[in-house]
N, C-alpha and C positions, 0 to 999 in steps of 0.2 A: 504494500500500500504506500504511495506516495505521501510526503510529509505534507501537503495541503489538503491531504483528505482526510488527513489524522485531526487537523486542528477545529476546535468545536465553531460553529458560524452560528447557533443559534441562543450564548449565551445574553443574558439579557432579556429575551422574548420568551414567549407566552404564545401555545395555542390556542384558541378557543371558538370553541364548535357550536352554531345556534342555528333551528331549527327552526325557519318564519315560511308563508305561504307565500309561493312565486308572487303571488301579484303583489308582495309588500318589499321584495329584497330589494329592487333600488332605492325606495325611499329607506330604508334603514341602511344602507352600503352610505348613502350621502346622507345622513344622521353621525354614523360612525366617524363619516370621512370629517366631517363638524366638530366632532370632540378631538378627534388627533390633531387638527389644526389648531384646537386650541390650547391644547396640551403640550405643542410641541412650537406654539409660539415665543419666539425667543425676545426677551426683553418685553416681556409683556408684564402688567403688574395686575394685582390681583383685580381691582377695580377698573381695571381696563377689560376685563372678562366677563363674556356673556354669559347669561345662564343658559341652563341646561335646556329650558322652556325655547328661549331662541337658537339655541342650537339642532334643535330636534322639530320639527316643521310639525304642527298637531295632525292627529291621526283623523279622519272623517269618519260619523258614524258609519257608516258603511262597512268602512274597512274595519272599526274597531268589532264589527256585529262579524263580519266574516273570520277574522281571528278566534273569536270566543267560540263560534260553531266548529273553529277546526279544535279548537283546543279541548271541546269535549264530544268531540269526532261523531258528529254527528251531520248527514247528508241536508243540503239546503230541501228535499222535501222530508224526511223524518223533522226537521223541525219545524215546518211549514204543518204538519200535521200534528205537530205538539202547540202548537200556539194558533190553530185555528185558522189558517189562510192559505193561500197555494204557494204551490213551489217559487212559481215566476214573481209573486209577490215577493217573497225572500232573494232572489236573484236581482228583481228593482231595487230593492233597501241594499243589499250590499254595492251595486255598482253606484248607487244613487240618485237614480233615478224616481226612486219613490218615498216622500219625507218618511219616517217614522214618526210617526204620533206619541204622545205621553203615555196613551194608552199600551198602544202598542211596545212601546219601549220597558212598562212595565212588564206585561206579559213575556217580553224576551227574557228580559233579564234572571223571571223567575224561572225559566229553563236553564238558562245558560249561567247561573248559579253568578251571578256579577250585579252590580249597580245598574239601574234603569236611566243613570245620568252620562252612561257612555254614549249611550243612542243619540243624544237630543244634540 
């Protein structure tokens, strides 16, 4: 084995492995990419640092309702028939085409075992 294949490259670094649904990985890839710029801003001082809020672009109810469905793996019609409406309803509210009501946000919520204030 040659002496540059011996020497370690990845002290200092960190793997780390996260599991998100395709339709959200570029907006958290450029979330991420938000924090290492600002972590890796040089000459920066604490006060000159945005929070977290402006680094991470808010999530839309849609997308937060699609996450919650995957995360308790559950098919857009098994939960359209847990909370009373069709499937293509579920499919409107995630891409967003269709508000979510209070109503209705409650009713998810109480499926998808979360707060009915992610929806609104």
């Amino acid at each position: 084995m040659s002496e540059v294949t011996k020497r370690q490259t990845t002290t200092g670094f960190v793997d780390l492995s996260v599991r998100v649904p395709a339709s959200h990985a570029e907006s958290i890839q450029r979330a991420l990419e938000n924090i290492l710029a600002l972590i890796e801003a040089p000459g920066k001082k604490e006060d000159e640092l945005v929070s977290w809020n402006e680094a991470i672009p808010p999530a839309k109810p849609g997308e937060l309702l699609q996450a919650a469905r995957y995360r308790e793996d559950l098919t857009q019609a098994k939960l359209a028939q847990m909370v009373g409406v069709t499937r293509s309803n579920i499919s409107d509210m995630e891409r967003g085409g269709r508000t979510i009501t209070p109503d209705m946000a409650k009713r998810l919520a109480k499926v998808l075992n979360t707060s009915y204030k992610n929806f609104l």
